[in-house]
C-alpha positions in Angstrom: -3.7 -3.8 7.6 -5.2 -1.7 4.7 -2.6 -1.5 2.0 -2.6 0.3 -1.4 -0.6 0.6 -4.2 -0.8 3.4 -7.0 1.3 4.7 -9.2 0.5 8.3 -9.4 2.1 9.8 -12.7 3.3 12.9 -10.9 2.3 13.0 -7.2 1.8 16.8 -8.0 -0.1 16.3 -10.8 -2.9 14.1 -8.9 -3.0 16.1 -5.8 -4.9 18.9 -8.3 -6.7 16.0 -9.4 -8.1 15.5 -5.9 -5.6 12.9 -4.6 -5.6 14.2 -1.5 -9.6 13.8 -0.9 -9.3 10.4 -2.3 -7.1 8.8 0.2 -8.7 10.3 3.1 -12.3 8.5 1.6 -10.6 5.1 1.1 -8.3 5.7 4.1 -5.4 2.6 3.9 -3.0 2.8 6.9 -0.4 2.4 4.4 -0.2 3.6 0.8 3.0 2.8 -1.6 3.4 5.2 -4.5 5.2 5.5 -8.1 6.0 7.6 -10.6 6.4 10.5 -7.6 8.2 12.7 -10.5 9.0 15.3 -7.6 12.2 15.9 -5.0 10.7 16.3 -0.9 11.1 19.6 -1.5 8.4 19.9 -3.8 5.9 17.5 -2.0 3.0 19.4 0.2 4.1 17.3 3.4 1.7 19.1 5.7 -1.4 18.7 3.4 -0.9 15.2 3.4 -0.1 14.8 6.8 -3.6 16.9 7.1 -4.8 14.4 5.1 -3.8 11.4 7.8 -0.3 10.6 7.0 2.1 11.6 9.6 4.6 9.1 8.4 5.9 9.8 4.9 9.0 8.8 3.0 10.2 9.5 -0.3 12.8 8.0 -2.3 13.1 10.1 -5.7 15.3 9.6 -9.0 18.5 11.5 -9.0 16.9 13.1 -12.2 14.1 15.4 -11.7 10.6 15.1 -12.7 11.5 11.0 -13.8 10.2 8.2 -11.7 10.4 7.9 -8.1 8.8 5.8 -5.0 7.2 7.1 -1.6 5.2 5.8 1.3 2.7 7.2 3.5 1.2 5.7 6.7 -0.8 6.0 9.2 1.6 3.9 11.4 5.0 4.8 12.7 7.1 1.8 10.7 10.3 0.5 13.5 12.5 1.0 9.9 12.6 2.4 6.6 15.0 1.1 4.3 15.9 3.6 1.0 17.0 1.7 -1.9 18.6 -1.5 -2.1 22.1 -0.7 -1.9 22.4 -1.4 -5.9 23.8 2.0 -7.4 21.7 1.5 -10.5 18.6 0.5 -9.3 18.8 3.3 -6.2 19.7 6.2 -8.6 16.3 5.9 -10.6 14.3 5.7 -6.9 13.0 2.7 -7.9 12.7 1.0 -4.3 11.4 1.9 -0.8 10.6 -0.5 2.4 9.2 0.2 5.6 9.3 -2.6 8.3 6.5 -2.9 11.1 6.3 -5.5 13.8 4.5 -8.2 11.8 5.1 -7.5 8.3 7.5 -5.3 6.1 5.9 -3.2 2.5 7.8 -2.6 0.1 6.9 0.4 -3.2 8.3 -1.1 -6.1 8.7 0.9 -9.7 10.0 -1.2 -12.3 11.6 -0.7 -15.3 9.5 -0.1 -18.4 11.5 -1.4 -21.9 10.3 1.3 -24.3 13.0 0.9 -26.0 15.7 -2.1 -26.9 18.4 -0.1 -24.3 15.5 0.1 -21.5 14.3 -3.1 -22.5 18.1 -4.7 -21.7 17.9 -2.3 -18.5 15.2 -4.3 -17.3 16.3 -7.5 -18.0 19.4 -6.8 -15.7 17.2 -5.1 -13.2 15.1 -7.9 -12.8 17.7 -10.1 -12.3 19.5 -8.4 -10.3 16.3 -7.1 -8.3 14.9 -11.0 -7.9 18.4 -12.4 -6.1 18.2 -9.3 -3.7 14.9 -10.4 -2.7 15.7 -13.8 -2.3 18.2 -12.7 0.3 16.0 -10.4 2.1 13.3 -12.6 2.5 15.4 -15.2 5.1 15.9 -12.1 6.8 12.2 -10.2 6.5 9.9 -13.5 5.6 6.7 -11.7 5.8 7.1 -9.2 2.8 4.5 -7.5 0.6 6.3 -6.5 -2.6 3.1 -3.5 -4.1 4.1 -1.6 -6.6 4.0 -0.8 -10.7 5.9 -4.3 -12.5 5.2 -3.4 -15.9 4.6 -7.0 -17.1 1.1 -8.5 -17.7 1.4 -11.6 -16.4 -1.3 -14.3 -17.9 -3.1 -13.7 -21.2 -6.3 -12.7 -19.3 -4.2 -9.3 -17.4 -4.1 -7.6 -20.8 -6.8 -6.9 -23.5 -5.2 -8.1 -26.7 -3.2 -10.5 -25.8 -2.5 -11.8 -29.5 -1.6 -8.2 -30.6 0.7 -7.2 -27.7 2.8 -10.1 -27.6 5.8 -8.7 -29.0 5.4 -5.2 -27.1 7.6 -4.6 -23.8 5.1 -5.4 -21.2 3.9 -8.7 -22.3 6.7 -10.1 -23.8 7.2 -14.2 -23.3 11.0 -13.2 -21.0 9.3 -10.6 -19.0 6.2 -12.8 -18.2 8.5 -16.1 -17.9 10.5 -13.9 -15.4 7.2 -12.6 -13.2 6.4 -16.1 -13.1 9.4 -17.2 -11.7 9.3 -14.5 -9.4 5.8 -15.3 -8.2 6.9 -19.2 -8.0 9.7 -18.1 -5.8 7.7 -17.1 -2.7 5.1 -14.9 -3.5 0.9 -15.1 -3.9 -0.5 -12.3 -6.5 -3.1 -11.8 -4.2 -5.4 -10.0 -6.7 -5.9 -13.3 -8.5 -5.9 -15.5 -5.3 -9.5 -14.0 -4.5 -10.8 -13.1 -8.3 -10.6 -14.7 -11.4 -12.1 -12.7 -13.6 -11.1 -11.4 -17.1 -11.2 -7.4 -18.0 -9.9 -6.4 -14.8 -6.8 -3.9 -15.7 -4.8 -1.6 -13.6 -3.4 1.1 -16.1 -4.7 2.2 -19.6 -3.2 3.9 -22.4 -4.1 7.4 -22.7 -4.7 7.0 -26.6 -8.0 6.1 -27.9 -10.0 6.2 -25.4 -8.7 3.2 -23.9 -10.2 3.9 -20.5 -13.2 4.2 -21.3 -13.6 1.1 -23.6 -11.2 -0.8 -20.7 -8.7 -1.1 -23.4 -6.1 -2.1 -20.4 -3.6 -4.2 -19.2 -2.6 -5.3 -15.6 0.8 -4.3 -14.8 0.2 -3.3 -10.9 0.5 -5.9 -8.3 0.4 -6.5 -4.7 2.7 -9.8 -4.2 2.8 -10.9 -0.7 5.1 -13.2 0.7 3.8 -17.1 0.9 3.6 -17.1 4.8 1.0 -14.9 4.5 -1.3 -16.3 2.3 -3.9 -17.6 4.8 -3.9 -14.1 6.5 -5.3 -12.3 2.9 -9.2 -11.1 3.6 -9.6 -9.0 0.5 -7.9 -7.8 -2.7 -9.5 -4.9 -5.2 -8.5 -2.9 -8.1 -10.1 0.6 -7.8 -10.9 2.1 -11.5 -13.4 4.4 -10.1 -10.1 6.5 -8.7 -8.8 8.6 -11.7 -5.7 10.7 -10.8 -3.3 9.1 -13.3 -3.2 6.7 -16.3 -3.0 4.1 -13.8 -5.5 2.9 -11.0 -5.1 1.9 -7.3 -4.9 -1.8 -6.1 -5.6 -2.6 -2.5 -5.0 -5.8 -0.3 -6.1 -5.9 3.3 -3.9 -8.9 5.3 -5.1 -9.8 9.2 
C-alpha cells in the first residue's frame, strides 16, 4: 500500500495549483490531507473522484476556512472513524481514520504554538492525543499515524537548529514529547530508510526559503512497530509544489 501524506494549505487553493494532475501522476491508493480549509460542500468531489478517488472523507473545523483533515482512496476502507471523541481536538478537525483489513491510516493535523495560548493548546493536545493512542493501539495494532506534527524532531530535521531552538516547532518539550511518542510504538519511517541531512517537508514562505531549502521537517509518516519489517520505501517529494508544505510517501507490503 502506497500512502501519502500532505498538508495542502487550502485543498482549493492547490487544486488550481494542479493538485488534481499531481495525484493522478504519483497515484497512492491512499492519500491523508491537512489544512483542507473548506466544508464538503465546497470540495469538487466528482473531479477528484475523476481523478481516482471514489472513496473520500472529510473531517473539517467547525470554523470555516481554518484547518481541517480528509482522506481519499483508492480502496473502499471496512470503517472510517471521524474524530476522536475529544470535543476539543474534534472541533478544530484535527483527526481522521480509516481502517482496512490489514492496517488502519490515520490524517493527523497538529497544533501549531504560534502563540503562548496555542502553544499551551498543544501541550494539552498532545497529551491528551498520545493516551488516546495508546488505547487505540491494543485495539488497532497495525496503525500508520501520517500527517502535519509541527515539531522537528532531531537537530538535523530543521536548518538552524541553533537559531530556532526557542521557536514553537523545535522547542526542547515539543521534541522531548515526539520522542516519547515515537519510543511508545512507532518507527518514523522517513528516517528508518535515509539518514541524510537537508531533507525538509515544509518551508517558510519568507525569504526565499524554498528555494535555498531553508526548511524544517515537521511532516511525518509514523507507523506502528509491528510493521516495521513490512516498510519497502519512504520519500519526501519537494518537486510537488501546491502549498508551503511538501508530500511524504511510505509504501508498507
Amino acid at each position: 500500500m502506497k500512502i501519502i501524506s500532505y498538508n495542502v494549505n487550502g485543498i482549493r487553493a492547490a487544486i488550481t495549483k494542479g493538485f488534481l494532475e499531481w495525484l493522478q501522476q504519483a497515484n497512492p491508493d491512499v492519500i491523508c490531507l491537512q489544512e483542507i480549509k473548506a466544508t464538503e460542500d465546497q470540495i469538487p468531489k466528482l473531479e477528484i473522484e475523476a481523478a481516482g478517488y471514489p472513496y473520500q472523507y472529510y473531517f473539517p473545523a467547525e470554523k470555516k476556512g481554518y484547518s481541517g483533515v480528509a482522506i481519499l482512496s483508492k480502496i473502499e476502507p471496512k470503517n472510517v472513524v471521524f474524530g476522536t471523541g475529544i470535543q476539543h481536538m474534534d472541533f478544530e478537525g484535527r483527526n481522521l481514520r480509516v481502517d482496512f483489513d490489514e492496517l488502519s491510516v490515520m490524517s493527523l493535523y497538529l497544533p501549531s504554538g504560534t502563540n503562548i495560548d496555542r502553544l499551551d493548546y498543544k501541550f494539552q493536545y498532545m497529551a491528551e492525543f498520545h493516551l488516546y493512542i495508546d488505547e487505540l493501539k491494543k485495539e488497532i495494532p497495525n496503525l500508520v499515524i501520517c500527517g502535519d506534527y509541527n515539531i522537528c524532531h532531531e537537530a538535523i530535521d530543521i536548518h538552524n537548529p541553533k537559531g530556532n531552538e526557542k521557536t514553537s516547532g523545535f522547542l526542547p518539550e515539543e521534541r522531548a514529547w515526539l520522542d516519547g511518542f515515537m519510543k511508545s510504538g512507532f518507527v518514523d519511517t522517513f528516517r528508518l530508510l535515509n539518514k541524510e541531512p537537508h531533507n525538509y517537508s515544509w518551508w517558510s514562505y519568507r525569504a526565499n526559503a524554498r528555494n535555498n531549502n531553508k526548511g524544517w521537517r515537521i511532516d511525518y509518516c509514523l507507523a506502528a512497530t509491528p510493521l516495521k519489517d513490512k516498510i519497502q520505501r519512504a520519500l519526501i517529494l519537494p518537486e510537488a509544489k501546491h502549498s508551503d508544505h511538501c508530500p511524504v510517501l511510505v509504501e508498507i507490503k
